[in-house]
Wavefront OBJ file of the C-alpha trace (Angstrom):
o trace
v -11.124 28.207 7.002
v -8.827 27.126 4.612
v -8.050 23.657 3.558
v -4.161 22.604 3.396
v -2.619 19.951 2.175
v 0.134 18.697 4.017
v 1.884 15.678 1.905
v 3.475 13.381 4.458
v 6.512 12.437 1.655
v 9.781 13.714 0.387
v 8.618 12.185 -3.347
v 9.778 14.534 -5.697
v 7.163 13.317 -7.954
v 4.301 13.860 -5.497
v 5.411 17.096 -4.730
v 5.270 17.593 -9.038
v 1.723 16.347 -9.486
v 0.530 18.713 -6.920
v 2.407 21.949 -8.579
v 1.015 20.499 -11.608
v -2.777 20.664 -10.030
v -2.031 24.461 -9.070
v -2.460 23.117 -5.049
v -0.773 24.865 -2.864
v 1.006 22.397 -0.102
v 3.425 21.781 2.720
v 5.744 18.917 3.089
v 5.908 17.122 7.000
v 8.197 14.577 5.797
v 7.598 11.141 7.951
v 10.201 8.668 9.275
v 8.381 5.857 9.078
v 10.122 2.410 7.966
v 9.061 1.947 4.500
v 10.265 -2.485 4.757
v 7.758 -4.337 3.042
v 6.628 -7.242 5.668
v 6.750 -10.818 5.108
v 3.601 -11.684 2.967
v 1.908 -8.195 2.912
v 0.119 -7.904 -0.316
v 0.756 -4.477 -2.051
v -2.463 -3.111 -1.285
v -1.943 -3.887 2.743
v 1.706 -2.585 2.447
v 0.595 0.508 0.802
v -2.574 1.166 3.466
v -0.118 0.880 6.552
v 2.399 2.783 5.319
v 0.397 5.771 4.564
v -1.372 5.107 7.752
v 2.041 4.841 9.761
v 3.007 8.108 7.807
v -0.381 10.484 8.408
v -0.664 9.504 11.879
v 2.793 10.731 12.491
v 3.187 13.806 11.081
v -0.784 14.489 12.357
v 0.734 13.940 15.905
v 3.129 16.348 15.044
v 0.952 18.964 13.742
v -0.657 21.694 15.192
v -3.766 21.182 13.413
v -4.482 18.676 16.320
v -4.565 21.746 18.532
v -6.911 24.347 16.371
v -9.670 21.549 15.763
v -9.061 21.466 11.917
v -9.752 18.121 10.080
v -6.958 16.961 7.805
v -6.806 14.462 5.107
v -3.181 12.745 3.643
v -2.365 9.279 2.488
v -3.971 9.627 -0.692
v -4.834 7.295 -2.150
v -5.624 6.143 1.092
v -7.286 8.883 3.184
v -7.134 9.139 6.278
v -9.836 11.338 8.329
v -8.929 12.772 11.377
v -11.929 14.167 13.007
v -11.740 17.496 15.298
l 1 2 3 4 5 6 7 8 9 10 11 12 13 14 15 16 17 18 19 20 21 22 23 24 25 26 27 28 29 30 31 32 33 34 35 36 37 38 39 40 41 42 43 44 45 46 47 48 49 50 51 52 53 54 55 56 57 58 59 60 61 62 63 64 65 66 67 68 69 70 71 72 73 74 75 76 77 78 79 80 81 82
């Protein structure tokens, strides 16, 4: 099997630190609201936003159908078993 990356973002700048590793990659862009919520600290903001993000576009995916695992939201990953 081979692993994917699937960046959950329309950052240009993620999408050039990737082509900069050589990683191959597809882009699932998220609509998630990106507000920052009344005394989240940056570290809490950044966790549920890349949580909000990963779980979408993994519910969108059909990776949830073949069984594969998938990790996004780095820094942050998030493991979705088979």
């Amino acid at each position: 099997m081979t692993a994917e990356i699937i960046l959950a973002s329309a950052s240009p700048r993620r999408r050039e630190l990737l082509e900069q590793m050589g990683l191959a990659y597809l882009v699932r862009v998220a609509e998630v609201d990106e507000s920052v919520l009344v005394s989240e600290s940056p570290v809490d903001y950044v966790r549920r936003v890349a949580a909000k993000k990963s779980q979408q576009v993994w519910q969108s995916s059909d990776h949830r159908k073949s069984g594969s695992r998938v990790i996004i939201a780095f820094p942050y990953y998030q493991l979705i078993p088979a």
